[in-house]
C-alpha positions as CSV (number, residue, x, y, z in Angstrom):
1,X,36.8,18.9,33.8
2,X,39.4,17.0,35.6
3,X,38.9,16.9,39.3
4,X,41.6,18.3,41.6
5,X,42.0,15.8,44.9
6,X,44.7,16.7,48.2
7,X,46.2,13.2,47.7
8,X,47.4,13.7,51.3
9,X,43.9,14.4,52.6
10,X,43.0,11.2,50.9
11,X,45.3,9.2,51.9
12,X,44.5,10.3,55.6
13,X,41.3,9.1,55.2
14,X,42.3,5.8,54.2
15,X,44.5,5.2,56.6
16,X,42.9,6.8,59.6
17,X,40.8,4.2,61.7
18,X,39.3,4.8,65.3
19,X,36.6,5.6,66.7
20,X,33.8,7.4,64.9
21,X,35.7,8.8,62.3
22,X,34.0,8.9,58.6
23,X,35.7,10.5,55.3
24,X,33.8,11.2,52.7
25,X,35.2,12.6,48.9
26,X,33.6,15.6,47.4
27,X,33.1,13.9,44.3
28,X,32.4,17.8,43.0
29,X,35.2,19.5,44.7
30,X,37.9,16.7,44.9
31,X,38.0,17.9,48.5
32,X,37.9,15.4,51.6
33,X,35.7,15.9,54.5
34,X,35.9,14.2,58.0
35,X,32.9,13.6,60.0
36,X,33.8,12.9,63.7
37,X,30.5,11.8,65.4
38,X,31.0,14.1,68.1
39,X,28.1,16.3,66.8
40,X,30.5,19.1,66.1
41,X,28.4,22.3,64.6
42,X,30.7,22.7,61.6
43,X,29.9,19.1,60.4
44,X,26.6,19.8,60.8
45,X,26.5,21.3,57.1
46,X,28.3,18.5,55.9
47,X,25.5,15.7,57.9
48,X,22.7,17.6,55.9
49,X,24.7,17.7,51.8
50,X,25.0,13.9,53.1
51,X,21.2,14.2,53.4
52,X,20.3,16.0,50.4
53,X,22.5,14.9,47.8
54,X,24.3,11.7,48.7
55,X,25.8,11.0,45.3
56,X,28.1,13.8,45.7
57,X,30.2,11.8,48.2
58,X,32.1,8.5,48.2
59,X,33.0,7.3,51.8
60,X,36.7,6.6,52.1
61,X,36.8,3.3,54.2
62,X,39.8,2.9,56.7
63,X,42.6,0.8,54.9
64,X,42.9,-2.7,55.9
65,X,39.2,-2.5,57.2
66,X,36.4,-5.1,57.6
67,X,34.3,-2.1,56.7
68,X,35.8,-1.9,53.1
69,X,34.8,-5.5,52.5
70,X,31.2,-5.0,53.9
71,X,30.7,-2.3,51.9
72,X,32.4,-3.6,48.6
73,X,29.6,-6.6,49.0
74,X,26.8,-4.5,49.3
75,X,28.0,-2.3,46.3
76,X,28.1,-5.8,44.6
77,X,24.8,-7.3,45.7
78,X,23.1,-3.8,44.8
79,X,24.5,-4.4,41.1
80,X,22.0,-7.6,41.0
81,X,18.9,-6.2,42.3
82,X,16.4,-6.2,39.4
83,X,13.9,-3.8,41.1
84,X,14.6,-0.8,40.3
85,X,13.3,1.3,43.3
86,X,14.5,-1.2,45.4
87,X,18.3,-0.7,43.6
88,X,17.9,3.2,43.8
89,X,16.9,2.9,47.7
90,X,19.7,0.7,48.4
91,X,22.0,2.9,46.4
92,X,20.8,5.9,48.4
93,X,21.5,4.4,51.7
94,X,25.0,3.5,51.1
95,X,25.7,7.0,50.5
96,X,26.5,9.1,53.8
97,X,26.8,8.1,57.3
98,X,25.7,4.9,58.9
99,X,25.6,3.0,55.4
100,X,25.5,-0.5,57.2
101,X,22.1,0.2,59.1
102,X,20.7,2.4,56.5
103,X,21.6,-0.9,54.3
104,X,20.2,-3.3,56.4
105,X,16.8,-1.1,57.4
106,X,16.1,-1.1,53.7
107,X,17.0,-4.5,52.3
108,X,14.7,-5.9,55.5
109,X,11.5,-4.4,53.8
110,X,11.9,-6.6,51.5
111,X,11.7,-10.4,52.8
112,X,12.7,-12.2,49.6
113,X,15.6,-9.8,48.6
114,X,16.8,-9.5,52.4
115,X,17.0,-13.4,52.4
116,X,19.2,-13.2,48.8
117,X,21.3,-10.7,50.5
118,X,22.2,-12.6,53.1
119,X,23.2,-15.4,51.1
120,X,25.2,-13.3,49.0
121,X,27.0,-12.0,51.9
122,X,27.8,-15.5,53.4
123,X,29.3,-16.8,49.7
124,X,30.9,-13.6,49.1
């Protein structure tokens, strides 16, 4: 199946930066989603597939963004966790909203990984 994406719709997520913003890619659909912050009830549905099944979307970071880097570092430090619930949590909280402090909240239950994480992110 070869997945259908709005290149425009992309690309205005990419290069859309301010305030709250968030855009996320249907990785199912191709179709691009924007999640304001504002509590708006239609994003409401899209806050809870976030929930439920957060492998279905890939958050677009803002172009030129300290965000991206952050978040290609964690994607790389989660690739050398050997513990594999601890990999599959991490992986679950990057997926969604708030992936920094959903990040942080669950590398800091672990004392000896939070410690290699935060050498990784100071050489990285």
């Amino acid at each position: 199946m070869v997945l259908q994406i709005q290149w425009t719709d992309l690309e205005t997520g990419w290069t859309t930066s301010f305030g709250e913003l968030q855009f996320f890619l249907d990785k199912q659909t191709g179709e691009v989603h924007m999640l304001s912050g504002q509590g708006m009830d239609e994003e409401e549905e899209l806050e809870e597939q976030l929930e439920i099944d957060p492998f279905r979307y890939l958050l677009i970071p803002p172009q030129g963004s300290n965000d991206y880097d952050g978040y290609q570092a964690m994607v790389d430090f989660i690739e050398t966790v050997k513990d594999k619930d601890l990999k599959l949590s991490l992986e679950q909280a990057i997926r969604g909203r708030r992936v920094f402090r959903r990040f942080k909240d669950c590398i800091g239950a672990d004392l000896d990984e939070e410690e290699r994480w935060y050498d990784f992110e100071a050489a990285a």
